[in-house]
C-alpha positions in Angstrom: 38.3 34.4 -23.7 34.9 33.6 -22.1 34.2 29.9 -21.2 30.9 28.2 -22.1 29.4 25.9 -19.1 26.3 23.9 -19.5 24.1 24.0 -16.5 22.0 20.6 -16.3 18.3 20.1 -14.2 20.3 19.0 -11.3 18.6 16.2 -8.5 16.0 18.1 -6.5 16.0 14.6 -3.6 13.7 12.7 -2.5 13.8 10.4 -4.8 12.6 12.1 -7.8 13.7 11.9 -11.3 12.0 14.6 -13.8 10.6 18.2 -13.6 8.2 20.6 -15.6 9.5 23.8 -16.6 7.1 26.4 -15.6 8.4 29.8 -15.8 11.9 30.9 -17.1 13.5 33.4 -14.6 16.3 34.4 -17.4 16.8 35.5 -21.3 19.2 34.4 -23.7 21.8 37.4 -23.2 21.3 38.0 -19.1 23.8 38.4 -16.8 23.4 36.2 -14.2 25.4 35.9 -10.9 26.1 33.1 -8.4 23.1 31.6 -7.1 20.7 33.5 -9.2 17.7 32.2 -9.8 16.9 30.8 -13.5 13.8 28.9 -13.8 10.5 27.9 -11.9 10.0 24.0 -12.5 7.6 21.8 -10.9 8.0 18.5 -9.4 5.5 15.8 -8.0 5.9 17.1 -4.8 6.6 20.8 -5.0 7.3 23.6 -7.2 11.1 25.2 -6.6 13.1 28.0 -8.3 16.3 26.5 -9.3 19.2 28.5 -9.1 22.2 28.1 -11.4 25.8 27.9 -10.2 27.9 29.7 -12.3 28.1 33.7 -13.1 27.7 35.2 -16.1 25.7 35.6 -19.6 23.3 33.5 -20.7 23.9 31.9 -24.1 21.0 29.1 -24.5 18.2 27.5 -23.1 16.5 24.0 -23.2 13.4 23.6 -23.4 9.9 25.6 -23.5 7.9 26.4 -20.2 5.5 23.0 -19.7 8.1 21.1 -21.2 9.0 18.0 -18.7 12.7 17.2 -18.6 14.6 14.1 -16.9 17.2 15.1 -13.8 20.7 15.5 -15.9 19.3 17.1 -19.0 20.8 20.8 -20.1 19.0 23.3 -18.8 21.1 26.3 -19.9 24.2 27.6 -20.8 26.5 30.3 -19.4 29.5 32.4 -21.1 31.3 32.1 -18.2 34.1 35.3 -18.1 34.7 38.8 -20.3 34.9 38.3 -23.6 36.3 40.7 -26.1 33.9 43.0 -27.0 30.9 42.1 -24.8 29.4 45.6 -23.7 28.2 45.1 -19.7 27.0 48.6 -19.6 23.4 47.6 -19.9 23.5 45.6 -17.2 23.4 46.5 -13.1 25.8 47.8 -11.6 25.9 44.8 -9.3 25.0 42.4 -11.8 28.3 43.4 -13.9 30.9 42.6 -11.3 29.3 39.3 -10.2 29.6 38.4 -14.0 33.0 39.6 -13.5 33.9 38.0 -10.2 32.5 34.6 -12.0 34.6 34.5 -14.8 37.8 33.7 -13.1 35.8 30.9 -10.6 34.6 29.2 -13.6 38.2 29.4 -15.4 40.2 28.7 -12.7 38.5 25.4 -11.2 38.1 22.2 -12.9 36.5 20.1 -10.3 32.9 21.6 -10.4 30.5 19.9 -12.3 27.8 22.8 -12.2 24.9 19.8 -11.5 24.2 21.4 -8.5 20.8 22.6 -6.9 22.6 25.1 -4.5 25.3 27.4 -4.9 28.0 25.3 -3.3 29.8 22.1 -4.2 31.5 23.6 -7.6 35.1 24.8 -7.3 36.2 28.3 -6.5 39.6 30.3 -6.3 40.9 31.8 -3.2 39.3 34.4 -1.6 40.9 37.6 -2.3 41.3 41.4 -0.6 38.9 43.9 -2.3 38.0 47.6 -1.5 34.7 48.6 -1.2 33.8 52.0 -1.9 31.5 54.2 0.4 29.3 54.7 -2.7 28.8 50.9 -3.9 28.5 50.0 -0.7 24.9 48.2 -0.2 23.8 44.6 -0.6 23.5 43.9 -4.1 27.3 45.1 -3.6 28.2 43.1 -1.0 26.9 40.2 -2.3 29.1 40.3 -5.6 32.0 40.7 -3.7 30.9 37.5 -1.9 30.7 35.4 -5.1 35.0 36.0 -5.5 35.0 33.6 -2.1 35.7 29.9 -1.9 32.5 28.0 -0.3 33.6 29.1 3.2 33.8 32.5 2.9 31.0 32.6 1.3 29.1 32.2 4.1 29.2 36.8 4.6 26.6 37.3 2.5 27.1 41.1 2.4 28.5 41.7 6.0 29.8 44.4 4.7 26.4 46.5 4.1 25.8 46.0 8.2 28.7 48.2 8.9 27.7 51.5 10.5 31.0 53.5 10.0 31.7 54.9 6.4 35.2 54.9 7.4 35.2 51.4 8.1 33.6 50.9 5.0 36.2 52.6 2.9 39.6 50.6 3.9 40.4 46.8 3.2 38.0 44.5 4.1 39.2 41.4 6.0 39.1 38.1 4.3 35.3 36.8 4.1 35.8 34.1 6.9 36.3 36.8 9.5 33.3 38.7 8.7 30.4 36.4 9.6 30.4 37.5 13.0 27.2 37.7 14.7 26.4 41.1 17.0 23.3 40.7 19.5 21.5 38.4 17.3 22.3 40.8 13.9 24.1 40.8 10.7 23.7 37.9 8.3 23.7 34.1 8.7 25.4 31.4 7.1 22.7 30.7 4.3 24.0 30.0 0.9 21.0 28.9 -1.2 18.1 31.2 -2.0 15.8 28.1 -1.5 16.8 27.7 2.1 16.3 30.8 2.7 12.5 31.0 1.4 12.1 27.9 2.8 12.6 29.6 6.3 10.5 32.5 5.5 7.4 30.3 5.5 7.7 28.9 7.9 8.5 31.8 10.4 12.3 30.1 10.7 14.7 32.3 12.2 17.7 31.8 10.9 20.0 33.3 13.9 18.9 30.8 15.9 20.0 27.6 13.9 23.5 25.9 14.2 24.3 25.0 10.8 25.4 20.9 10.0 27.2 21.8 7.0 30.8 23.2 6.2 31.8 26.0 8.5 28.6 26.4 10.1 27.0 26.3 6.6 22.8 26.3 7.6 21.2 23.4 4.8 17.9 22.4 3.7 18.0 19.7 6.2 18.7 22.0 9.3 15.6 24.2 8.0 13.4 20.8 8.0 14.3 19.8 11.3 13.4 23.5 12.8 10.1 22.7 11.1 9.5 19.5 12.4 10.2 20.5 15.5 8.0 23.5 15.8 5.3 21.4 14.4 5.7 19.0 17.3 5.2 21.7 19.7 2.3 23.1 18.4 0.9 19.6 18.5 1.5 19.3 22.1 0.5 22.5 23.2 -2.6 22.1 21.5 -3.0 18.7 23.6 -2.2 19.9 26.8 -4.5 22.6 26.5 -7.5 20.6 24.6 -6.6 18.2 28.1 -9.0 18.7 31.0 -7.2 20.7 33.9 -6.8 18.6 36.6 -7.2 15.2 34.9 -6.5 12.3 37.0 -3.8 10.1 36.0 -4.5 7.4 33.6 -3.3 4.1 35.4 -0.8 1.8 33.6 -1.7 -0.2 31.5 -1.2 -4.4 32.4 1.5 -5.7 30.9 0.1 -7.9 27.8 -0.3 -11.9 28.4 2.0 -13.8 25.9 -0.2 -15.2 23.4 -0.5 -18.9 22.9 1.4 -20.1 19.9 -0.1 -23.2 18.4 1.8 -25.2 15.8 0.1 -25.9 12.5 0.4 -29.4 11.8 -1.2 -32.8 11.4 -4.7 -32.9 10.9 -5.2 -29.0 11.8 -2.7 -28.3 9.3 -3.9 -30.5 6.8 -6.9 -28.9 7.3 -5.8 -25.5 7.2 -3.6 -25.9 3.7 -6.9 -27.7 1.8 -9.1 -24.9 3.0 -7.0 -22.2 1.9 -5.8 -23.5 -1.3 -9.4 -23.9 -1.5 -10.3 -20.4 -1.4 -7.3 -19.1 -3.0 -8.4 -21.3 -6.1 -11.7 -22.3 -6.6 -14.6 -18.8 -7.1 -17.3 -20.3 -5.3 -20.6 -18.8 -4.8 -23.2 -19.8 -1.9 -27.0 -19.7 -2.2 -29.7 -20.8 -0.3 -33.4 -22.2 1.0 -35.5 -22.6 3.4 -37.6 -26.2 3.3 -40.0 -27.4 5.1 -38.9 -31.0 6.6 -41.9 -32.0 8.4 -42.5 -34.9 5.5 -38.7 -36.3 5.7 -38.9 -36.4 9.6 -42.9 -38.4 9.1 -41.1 -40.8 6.3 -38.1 -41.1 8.7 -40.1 -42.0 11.5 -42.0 -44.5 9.7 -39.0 -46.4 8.5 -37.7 -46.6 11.9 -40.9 -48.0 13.4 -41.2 -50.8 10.8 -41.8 -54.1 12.0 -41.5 -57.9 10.6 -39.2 -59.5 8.2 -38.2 -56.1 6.4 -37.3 -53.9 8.9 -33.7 -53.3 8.9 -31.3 -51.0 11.2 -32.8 -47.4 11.6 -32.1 -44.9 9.1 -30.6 -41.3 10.0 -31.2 -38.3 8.8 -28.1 -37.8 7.4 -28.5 -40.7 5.2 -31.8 -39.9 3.9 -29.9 -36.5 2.6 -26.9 -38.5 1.3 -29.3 -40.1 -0.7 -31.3 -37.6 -1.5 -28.0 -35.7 -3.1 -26.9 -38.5 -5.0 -30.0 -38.6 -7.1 -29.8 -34.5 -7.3 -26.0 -35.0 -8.8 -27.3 -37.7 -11.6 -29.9 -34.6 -12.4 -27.0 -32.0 -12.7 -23.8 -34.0 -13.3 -21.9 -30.9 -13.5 -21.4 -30.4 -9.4 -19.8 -33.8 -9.4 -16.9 -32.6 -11.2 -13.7 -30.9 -10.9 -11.6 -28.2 -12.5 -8.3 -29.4 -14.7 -6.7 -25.8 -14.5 -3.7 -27.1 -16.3 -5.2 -28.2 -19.1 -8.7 -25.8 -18.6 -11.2 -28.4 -18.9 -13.5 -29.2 -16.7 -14.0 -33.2 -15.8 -17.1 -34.5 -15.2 -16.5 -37.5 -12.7 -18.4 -41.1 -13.8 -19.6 -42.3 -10.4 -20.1 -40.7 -6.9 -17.7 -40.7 -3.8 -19.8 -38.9 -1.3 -17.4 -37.3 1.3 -19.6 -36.2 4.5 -17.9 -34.1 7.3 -17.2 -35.8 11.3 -15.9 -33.7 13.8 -13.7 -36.0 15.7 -11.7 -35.2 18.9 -8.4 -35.0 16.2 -10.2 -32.5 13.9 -12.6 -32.4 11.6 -12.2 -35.1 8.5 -14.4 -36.1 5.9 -14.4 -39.5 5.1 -15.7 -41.0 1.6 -19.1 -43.3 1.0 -17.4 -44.6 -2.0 -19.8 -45.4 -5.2 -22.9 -44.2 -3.4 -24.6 -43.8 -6.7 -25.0 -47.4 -6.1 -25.9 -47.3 -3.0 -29.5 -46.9 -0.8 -30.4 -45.2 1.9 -30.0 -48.5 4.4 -26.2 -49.1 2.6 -25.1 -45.6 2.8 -26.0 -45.8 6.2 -24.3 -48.5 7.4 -21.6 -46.9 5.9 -21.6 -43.8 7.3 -21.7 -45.4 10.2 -19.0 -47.6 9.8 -16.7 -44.8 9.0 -18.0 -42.7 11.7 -16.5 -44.8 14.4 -13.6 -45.5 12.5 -13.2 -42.0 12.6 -13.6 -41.6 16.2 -11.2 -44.0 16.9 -8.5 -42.2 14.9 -8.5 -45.5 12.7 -9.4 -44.2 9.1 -6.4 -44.7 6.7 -5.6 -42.2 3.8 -7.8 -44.3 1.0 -11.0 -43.7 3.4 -10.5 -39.7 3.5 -9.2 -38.9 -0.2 -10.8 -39.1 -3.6 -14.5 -37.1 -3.2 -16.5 -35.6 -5.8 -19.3 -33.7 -3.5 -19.5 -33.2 0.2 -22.5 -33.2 2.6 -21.5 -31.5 5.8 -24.3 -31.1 8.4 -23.4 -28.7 10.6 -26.9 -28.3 12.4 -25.9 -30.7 15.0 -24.2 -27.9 16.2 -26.8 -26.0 16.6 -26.5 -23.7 14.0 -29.1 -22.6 11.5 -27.1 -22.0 8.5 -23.5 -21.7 6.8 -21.1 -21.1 3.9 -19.4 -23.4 3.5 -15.9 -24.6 2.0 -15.3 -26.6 -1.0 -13.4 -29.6 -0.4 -10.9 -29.2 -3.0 -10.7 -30.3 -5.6 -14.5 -30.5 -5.8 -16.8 -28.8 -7.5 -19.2 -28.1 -4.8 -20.6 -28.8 -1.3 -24.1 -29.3 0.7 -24.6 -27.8 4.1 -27.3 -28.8 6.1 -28.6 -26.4 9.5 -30.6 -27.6 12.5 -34.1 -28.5 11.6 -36.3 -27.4 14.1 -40.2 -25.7 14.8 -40.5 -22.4 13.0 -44.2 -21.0 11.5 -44.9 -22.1 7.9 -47.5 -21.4 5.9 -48.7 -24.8 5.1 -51.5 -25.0 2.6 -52.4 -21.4 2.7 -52.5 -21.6 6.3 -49.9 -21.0 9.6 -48.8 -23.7 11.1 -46.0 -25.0 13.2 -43.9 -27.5 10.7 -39.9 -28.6 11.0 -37.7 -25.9 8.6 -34.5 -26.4 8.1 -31.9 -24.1 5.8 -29.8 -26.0 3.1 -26.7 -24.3 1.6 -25.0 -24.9 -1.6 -22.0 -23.3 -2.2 -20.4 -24.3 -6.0 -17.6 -23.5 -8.2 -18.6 -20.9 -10.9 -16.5 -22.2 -13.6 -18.2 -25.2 -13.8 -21.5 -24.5 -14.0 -23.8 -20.7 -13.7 -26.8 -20.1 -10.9 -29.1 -21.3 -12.8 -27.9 -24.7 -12.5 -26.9 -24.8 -8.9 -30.3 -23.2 -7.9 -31.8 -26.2 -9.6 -29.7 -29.0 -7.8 -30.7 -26.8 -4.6 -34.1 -26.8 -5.3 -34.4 -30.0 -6.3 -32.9 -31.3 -2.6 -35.5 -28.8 -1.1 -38.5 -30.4 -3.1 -37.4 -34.1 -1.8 -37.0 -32.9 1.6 -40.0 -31.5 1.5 -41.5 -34.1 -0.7 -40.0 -37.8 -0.1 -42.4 -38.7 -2.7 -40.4 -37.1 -5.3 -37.4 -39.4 -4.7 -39.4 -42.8 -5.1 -39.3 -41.6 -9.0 -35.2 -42.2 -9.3 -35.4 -45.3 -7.0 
């Protein structure tokens, strides 16, 4: 009685999971021997002919070519022995006995799962003493007689057709282990897949050469890889030592690397560091930017410095002036002294103004806070920047003096520098920054001159407010700086 086994899509490696059916190799009613191939199926990474595992007449198959199926799903079935009946004659001569020579390996063996993408690993009976006659005796031949061998003998793979004597050829063969024999670099190799062995062809492989890693010598897919690598990496060098001028002196040795510095993150750095970053990892701020001419606020400066009698009072920096100058811009556009409630997704607009300005101290920088210096004029927010300038110097500013902003004014030109991006000091809404001001040609009443220019930078949080309203806080600094007179109107 034939035996039907179901041949499944079995795990072509690497990882992948599902194949397309491209071409089927096979009809329903083939004979098919051992290790034939059945179907062409594509993968992500390749397209492979998989051969099926058993011998003997195909009864089914699953699924259309283009159809995509999962690793483990049927992919045929095979009547697996010589039912009464079933008329071979159509089929090859060589074809016929491997479906014969199947049938008992199929019957006899339990253990084989047929879920195989080569044609070992399923169970087989002993190998057994055959005569070959003088007539059938070429490859197609030899290689049926091969598929009666366990997994180790089946590594002949038609020795017999190498044999040069007919005589020879006519007695008992020896058992299939003792024929793999090897004469000056002839005869066959211990190959059992059909895949391996294409796999070799192109890539020039020669199989002779290889020692096999798998069971009795058994050459695998893996051995084939590694010859490939390997020939690869020679190319490669050959093509460098040749692209490699001839007598090139030797490059000198590199110096060993200096160990890097390591510097801890903490205290104020690392304070620092954590705001910043939350900062940007937080808040989508946007930057934009002016030019203004300053000549006006450096005249009105000077004059308020060089006041005389009763009303003259300590002399007033430029960083004050500004301070000032962006408290009455934020009681214009209320919506940069705010900050973001993510939490809840509102956005709170803050009632008075803490005005934190940034001091580079020997510690770090810190930004300490004018607080209410909505309420405040230009002579009291400068004696209080002042005050909390030296406080910050002497490392004496406690935690109420640095926390609790709503805008920042960080003038970074006494650095040097012409202009910036600066951070937001989270959880504000937006920051000020202030370059050198210094000569630069203007065009001054439709004429070139030589006038003070410095840049100013606002960068802002975009979910409290669009361009149009940070462009006009920014330009409303630039006209006050540029004007003084402007500011007298909010006084």
């Amino acid at each position: 009685m034939a035996k039907v086994l179901e041949f499944k899509l079995p795990d072509l490696g690497e990882g992948l999971t599902e194949a397309e059916i491209v071409r089927w190799l096979v009809e329903v009613g083939d004979v098919v021997a051992i290790d034939q191939p059945v179907v062409e199926v594509e993968t992500a990474k390749a397209m492979v002919e998989v051969p099926c595992p058993y011998g003997g007449v195909v009864t089914a198959r699953f699924g259309e070519e283009g159809t995509e199926l999962p690793v483990g799903a049927p992919l045929l079935t095979v009547a697996v022995g010589a039912p009464e009946g079933l008329d071979l004659s159509g089929a090859s001569p060589s074809s016929a006995a491997s479906s014969a020579s199947a049938a008992p390996s199929a019957t006899e063996s339990s253990g084989g799962s047929g879920n195989v993408l080569v044609g070992y690993g399923t169970g087989a009976p002993a190998a057994r003493r055959r005569r070959i006659r003088p007539d059938r005796l070429d490859r197609t031949a030899a290689q049926t007689a091969v598929s009666d061998a366990p997994v180790s003998d089946a590594l002949v793979l038609a020795s017999a057709a190498s044999a040069t004597a007919p005589a020879t050829a006519a007695t008992e063969t020896a058992p299939a282990a003792a024929a793999v024999a090897v004469v000056n670099g002839q005869g066959p190799v211990p190959v059992v897949s059909p895949l391996v062995r294409r796999l070799a062809r192109q890539h020039d492989i020669d199989l002779r050469r290889l020692a096999g890693s798998g069971p009795d010598g058994l050459i695998l897919r893996a051995d084939v890889d590694g010859a490939i690598r390997q020939a690869e990496e020679t190319a490669a060098a050959t093509a460098r030592m040749a692209q490699a001028p001839a007598q090139a002196p030797a490059a000198p040795a590199p110096p060993a690397p200096a160990a890097a510095e390591r510097i801890p993150l903490r205290g104020v750095r690392g304070a620092v560091a954590d705001k910043l970053s939350r900062s940007r990892t937080e808040i989508p701020d946007a930057t934009c930017w002016v030019d203004a001419d300053a000549t006006e606020l450096m005249a009105v400066r000077a004059a308020m410095n060089t006041a005389t009698g009763p009303s003259a009072g300590p002399k007033v920096s430029v960083l004050a002036l500004l301070a000032r100058i962006c408290t009455a811009a934020l009681a214009r556009f209320p919506e940069l002294n705010s900050t973001v409630d993510t939490a809840a997704r509102q956005i709170v607009r803050l009632p008075g103004v803490h005005l934190g300005f940034a001091a580079q101290t020997e510690r770090g920088l810190v930004v300490p806070v004018v607080r209410d210096a909505h309420t405040r004029n230009v002579e009291s927010i400068g004696a209080e920047i002042a005050r909390l300038t030296e406080l910050a110097r002497t490392g004496k500013l406690s935690p109420a003096q640095l926390t609790g902003g709503t805008f920042t004014l960080n003038n970074y030109g006494v650095f040097g520098v012409d202009g910036s991006t600066p951070i937001i000091n989270h959880p504000e809404a937006a920051m000020l920054g202030v370059g050198r001001i210094m000569p630069k040609p203007w065009v001054h009443q439709g004429e070139l001159a030589v006038r003070q220019v410095v840049q100013l930078s606002l960068t802002f949080d975009h979910r409290v407010c669009d361009g149009g309203t940070a462009g006009g806080f920014l330009r409303y600094v630039a006209d006050c700086v540029e004007q003084p007179a402007v500011l007298l109107r909010t006084l």
